[in-house]
Residue, then its C-alpha position, 0 to 999 in steps of 0.5 A: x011660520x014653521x022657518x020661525x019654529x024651527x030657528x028655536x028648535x033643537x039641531x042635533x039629530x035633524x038631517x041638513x043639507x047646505x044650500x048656498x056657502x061663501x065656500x063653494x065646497x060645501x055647497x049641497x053637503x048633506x048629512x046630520x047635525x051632530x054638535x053644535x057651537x055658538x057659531x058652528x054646526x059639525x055634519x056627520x056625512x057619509x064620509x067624513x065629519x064637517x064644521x061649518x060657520x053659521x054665519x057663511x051659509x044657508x041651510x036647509x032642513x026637514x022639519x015636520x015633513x017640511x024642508x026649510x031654508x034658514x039663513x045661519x045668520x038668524x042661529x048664531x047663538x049658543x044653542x041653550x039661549x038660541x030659544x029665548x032670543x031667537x027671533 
């Protein structure tokens, strides 16, 4: 139930950790959602800034002392219409 709230909640501001990516790389990259796109999330980590395409990973989240996966696939939306269509 919470993974469903969540897909309909705001990003920016809430700590991510990256769980599985089509690129290796960023596989365990954690750090906090900063911008967010229709199709990306930018991550502030300890050094640097990265962009990442929703659709190639699956992301974790804290979220009401919870962590949950989410697949991006499922937040590939702009997020101002990601609340009435999500599902």
């Amino acid at each position: 139930m919470d993974e469903n709230r969540i897909v309909k909640d705001e990003f920016i501001g809430r700590h991510v950790k990256i769980k599985e990516c089509t690129d290796p790389t960023f596989v365990n990259v954690s750090g906090t959602v900063i911008d967010e796109t229709k199709n990306t999330f930018l991550i502030e980590t300890k050094d640097k800034q990265k962009r990442i395409a929703k659709n190639t990973a699956t992301f974790e989240f804290e979220y009401k002392g919870k962590k949950i996966t989410v697949k991006g696939s499922r937040l590939i939306y702009r997020p101002e219409d990601r609340i009435k269509k999500a599902r």
